[in-house]
N, C-alpha and C positions, 0 to 999 in steps of 0.2 A: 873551420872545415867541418867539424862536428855538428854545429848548425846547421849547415848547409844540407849534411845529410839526413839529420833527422827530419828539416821541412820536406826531401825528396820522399822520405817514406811516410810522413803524414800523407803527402797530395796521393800516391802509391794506393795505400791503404784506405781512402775516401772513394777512390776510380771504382776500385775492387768491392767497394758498397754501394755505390749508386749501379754497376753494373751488375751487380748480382740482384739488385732490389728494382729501383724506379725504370732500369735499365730493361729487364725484361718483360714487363706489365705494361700490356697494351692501353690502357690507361691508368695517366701518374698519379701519384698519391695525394692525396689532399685533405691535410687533419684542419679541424675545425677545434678541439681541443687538444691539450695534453695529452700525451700516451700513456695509458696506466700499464704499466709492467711491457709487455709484449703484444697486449692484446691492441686489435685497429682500431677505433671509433669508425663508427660509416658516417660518409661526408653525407650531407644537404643535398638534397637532389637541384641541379640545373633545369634552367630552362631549356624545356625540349628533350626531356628525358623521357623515356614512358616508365606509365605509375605502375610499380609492382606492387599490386595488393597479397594482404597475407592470409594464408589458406587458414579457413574459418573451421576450427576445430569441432563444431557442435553436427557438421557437414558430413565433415569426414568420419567421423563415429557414426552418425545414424549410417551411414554406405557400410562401413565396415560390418556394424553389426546388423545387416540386412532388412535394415527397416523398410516398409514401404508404405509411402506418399499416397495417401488415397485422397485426391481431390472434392473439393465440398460438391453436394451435389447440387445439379439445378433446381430452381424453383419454379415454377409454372405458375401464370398466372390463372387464379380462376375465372371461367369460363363466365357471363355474363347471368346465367341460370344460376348458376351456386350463387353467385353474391346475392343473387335475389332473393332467393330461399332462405339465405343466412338473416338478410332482413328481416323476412316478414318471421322470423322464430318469432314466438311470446316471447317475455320476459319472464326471468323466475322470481317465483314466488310473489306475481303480483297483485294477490289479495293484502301481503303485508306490506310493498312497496306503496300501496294506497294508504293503507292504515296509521303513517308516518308522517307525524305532524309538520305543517310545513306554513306558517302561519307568514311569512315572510313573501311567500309566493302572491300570496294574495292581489287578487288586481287593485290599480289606485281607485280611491273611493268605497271601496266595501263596506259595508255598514258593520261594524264590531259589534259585539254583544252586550248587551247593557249589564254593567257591573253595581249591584245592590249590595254587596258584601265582599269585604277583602279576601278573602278565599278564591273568592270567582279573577282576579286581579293576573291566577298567576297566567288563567288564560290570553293571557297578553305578551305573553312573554316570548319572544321571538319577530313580533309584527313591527313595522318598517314605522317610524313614525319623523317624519323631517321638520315637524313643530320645535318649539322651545322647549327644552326639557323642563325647564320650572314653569312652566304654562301647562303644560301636560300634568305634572304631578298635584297642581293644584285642582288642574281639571279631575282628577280621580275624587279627591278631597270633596271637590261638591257633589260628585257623583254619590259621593257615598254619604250626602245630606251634611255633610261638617260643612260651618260657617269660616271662611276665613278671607278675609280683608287685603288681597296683595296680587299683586301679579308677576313679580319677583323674585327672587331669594333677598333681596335686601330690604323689600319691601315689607314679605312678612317677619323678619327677626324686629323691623321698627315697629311693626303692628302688633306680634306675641309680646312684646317687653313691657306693654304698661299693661297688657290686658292681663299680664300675671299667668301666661302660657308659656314662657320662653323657663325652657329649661338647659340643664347642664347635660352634657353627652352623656356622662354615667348615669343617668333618669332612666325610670323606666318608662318605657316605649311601649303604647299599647296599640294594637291593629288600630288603623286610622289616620296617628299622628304621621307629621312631617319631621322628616330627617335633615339637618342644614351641611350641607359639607363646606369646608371652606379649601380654596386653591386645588380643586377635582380637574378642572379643565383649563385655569389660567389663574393670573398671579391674583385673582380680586375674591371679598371674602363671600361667601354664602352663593355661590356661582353653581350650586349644582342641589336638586332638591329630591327628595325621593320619600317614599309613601311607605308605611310599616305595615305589611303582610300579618306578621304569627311572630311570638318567640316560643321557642323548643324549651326542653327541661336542661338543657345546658347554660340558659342563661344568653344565647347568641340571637339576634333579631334578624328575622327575613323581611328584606322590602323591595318593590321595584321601583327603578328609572330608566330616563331615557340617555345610552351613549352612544355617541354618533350614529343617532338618526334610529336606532332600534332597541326598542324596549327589553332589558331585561331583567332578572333576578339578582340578589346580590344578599351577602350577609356580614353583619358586623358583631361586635363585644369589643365597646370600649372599655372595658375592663384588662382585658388583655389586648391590647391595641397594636403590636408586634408581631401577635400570633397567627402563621397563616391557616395551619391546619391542628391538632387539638391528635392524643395519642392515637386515638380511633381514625384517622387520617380522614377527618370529618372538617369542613371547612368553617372557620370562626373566623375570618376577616378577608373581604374578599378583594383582590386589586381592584382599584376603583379608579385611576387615571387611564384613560383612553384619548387625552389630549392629542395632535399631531404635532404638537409644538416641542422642541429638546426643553425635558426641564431640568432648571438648577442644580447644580451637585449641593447633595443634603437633603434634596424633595422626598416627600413620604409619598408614600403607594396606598396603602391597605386601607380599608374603610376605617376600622378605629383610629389611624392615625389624623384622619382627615374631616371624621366628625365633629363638629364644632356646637352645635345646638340639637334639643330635641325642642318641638313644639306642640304641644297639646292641643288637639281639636275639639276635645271635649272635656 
């Protein structure tokens, strides 16, 4: 009998919470998690809900504190007169716009400057030249009356070696000789040749060749063979790979590292 009435005031007391709660809300409850203490979780929105977005607080501050919105203004295009005018301006400063060497511009076939002395060499330096680098560097060598037997890089290291020309990288290099680099542009030895300009009082030698297609400046000191630039932030060996090829993990860069032969022309 005691049972009987305690399930009567269980089901009693469940009536009097659904009717006090799910009972009265026009729409019934629906957790999607646990309930933490009291508080509701908000359910998942249904399909065919509409989306309440939430009020953008950066909105409501500018309103509050009376900011106002001044829109970008129009731009106008100009009239057919001005751009033309804008045209025909001169350019500035164009007495030293002309005065800027531009050796590269040059149309094909231009007759270059005949070079009697390595000095005059570095006049070249910029100009477009799509020959064989080591045909070119050779070609300097005769220009500048030195005999040499090759037309190659591999050619002349077999030519200097019995004529008792072929020297070690650490020689000294005087304006004239040939510089031999080995693996500059590909895996093979003596593949890239260049011509010796001047050495400074540092001990570092200027020479030029040809990378991809245009002539330029370059300096090395196989002595320090590692060193790009020197305390004076002055350059003592210059990157010398201009390949397109990826090379090897371990390949050297810098001209001392890749100097392999000096060759004496005189």
């Amino acid at each position: 009998m005691r049972l009987a009435l305690t399930s009567v005031a269980l089901a009693a007391a469940l009536a009097a919470m659904l009717g006090a709660g799910c009972g009265t809300r026009a729409r019934p409850y629906r957790f999607t998690s646990p309930m933490l203490g009291t508080a509701e979780v908000p359910r998942a929105p249904l399909r065919g809900d509409p989306i309440e977005r939430p009020a953008r607080p950066a909105l409501a501050n500018r309103e509050a504190a009376g900011i106002r919105v001044v829109s970008a203004p129009v731009i106008r295009e100009a009239s057919a007169a001005a751009a033309e005018a804008i045209v025909a301006q001169a350019t500035a400063q164009p007495e030293a716009r002309a005065a800027l060497p531009a050796p590269h511009r040059l149309p094909a076939g231009t007759a270059l400057p005949t070079i009697r002395e390595t000095p005059g060499l570095r006049a070249l330096v910029g100009v477009r030249d799509p020959r064989d680098p080591a045909g070119v560097a050779l070609g300097w060598a005769h220009a500048l009356g030195r005999t040499v037997e090759a037309t190659t890089g591999a050619e002349l290291v077999a030519w200097a070696e019995p004529a008792g020309r072929l020297a070690d990288p650490t020689a000294l290099a005087l304006p004239g000789d040939l510089l031999v680099f080995d693996h500059a542009t590909s895996d093979a030895e003596a593949d890239l040749l260049a011509i010796v300009i001047a050495r400074d009082d540092r001990g570092v030698t200027e020479y030029l060749y040809v990378g991809n297609g245009v002539i330029r400046r370059g300096f090395v000191d196989p002595t320090r063979p590692t060193t790009r630039r020197d305390a004076q932030a002055k350059v003592v060996n210059t990157y010398l790979r201009h390949g397109k090829r990826w090379p090897a993990k371990g390949s050297h860069y810098l001209a001392g590292e890749l100097l392999a032969h000096v060759v004496h022309t005189q």
